[in-house]
C-alpha positions as CSV (number, residue, x, y, z in Angstrom):
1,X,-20.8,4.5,1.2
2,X,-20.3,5.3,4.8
3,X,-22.6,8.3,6.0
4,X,-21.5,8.4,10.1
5,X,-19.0,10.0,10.7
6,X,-17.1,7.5,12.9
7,X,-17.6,5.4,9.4
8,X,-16.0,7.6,7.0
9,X,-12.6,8.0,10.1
10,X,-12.8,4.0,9.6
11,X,-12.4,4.1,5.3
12,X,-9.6,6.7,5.9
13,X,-7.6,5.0,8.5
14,X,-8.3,2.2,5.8
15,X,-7.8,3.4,3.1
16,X,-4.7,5.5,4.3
17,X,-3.1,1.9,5.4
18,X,-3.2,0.3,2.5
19,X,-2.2,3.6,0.1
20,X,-0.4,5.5,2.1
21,X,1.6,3.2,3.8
22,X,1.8,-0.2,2.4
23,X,1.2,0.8,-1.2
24,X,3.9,3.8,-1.3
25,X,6.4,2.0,1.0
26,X,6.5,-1.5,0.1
27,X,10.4,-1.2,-1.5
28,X,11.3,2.1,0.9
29,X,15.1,1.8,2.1
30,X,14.9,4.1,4.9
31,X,14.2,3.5,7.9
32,X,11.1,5.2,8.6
33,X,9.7,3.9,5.5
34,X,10.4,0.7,6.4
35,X,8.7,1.3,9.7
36,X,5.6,2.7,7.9
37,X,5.1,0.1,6.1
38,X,5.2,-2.8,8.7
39,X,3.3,-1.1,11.3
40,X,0.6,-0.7,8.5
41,X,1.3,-4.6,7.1
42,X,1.4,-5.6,10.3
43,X,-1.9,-4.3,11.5
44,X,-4.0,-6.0,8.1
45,X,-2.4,-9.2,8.6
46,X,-3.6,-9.2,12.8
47,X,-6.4,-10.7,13.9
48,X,-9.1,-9.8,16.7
49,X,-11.5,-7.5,17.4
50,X,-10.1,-5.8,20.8
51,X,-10.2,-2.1,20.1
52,X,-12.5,0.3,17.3
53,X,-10.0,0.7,15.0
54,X,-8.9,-2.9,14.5
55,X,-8.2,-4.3,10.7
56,X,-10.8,-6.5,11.1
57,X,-13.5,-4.4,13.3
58,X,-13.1,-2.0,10.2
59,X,-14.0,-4.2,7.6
60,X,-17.0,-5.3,9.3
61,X,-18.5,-2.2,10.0
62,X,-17.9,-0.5,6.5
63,X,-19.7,-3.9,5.6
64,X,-16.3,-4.8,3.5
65,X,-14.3,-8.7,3.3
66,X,-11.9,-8.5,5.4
67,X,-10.1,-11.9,4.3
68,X,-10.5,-10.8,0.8
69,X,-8.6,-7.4,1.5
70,X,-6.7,-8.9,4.1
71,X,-5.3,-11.8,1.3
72,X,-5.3,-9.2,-1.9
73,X,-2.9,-6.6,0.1
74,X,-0.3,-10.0,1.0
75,X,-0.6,-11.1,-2.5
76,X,0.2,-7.5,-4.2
77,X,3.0,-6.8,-1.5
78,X,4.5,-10.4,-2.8
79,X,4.3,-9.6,-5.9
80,X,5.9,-5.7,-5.9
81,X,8.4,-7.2,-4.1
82,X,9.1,-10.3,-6.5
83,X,9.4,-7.4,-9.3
84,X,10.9,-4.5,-7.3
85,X,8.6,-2.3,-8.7
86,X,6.2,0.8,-7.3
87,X,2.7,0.9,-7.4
88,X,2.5,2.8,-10.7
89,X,4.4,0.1,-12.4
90,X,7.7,2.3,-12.7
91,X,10.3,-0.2,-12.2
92,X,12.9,1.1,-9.2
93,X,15.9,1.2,-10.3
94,X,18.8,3.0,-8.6
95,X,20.8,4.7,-11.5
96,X,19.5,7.0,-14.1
97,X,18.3,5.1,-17.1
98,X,17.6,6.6,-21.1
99,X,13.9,6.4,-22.3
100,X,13.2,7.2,-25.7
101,X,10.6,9.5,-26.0
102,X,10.7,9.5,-30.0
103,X,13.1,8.1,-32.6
104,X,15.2,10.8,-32.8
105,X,15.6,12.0,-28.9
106,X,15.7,10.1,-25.6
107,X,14.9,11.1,-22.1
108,X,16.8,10.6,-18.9
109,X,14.7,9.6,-16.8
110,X,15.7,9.2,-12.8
111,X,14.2,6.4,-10.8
């Protein structure tokens, strides 16, 4: 657990990265979703160590893998986007759809 302070500014410009910005705008449509999301996929898949607040410098300080984050961040983002689905596991869809929330009733539920 990091106890500096410049450590625990690294694990939220971490964690807010992957969360944030990859995890809650993988599928986004709009434009400033989309450029959310690469600007944060794009700085986890760089690598070097010029500047503090680099992917990699990151990792190393908060003592954390950086190939192992690095390669399970690709792999999820390949994976939402071969199911089009959110985080949560909600699958996207774009019109409103019925769930049934007991035998007798249903639910419309918008996506």
């Amino acid at each position: 657990m990091p106890c500096e302070p410049e450590e625990k500014l690294m694990l939220a410009v971490l964690e807010d990265a992957i969360y944030e910005c990859i995890f809650k705008c993988v599928l986004s449509r709009n434009r400033r979703g989309k450029r959310i999301f690469n600007d944060a996929y794009n700085w986890i898949r760089a690598t070097g160590w010029d500047g503090p607040f680099v992917f990699e410098i990151i990792c190393e300080t908060l003592k954390l893998n950086h190939h192992g984050i690095r390669d399970g961040v690709i792999r999820w983002v390949e994976d939402a986007r071969q199911r089009k689905q959110r985080p949560g596991g909600v699958a996207i869809r774009k019109t409103p759809h019925a769930v049934s929330a007991s035998p007798r009733t249903s639910v419309s539920k918008a996506a």
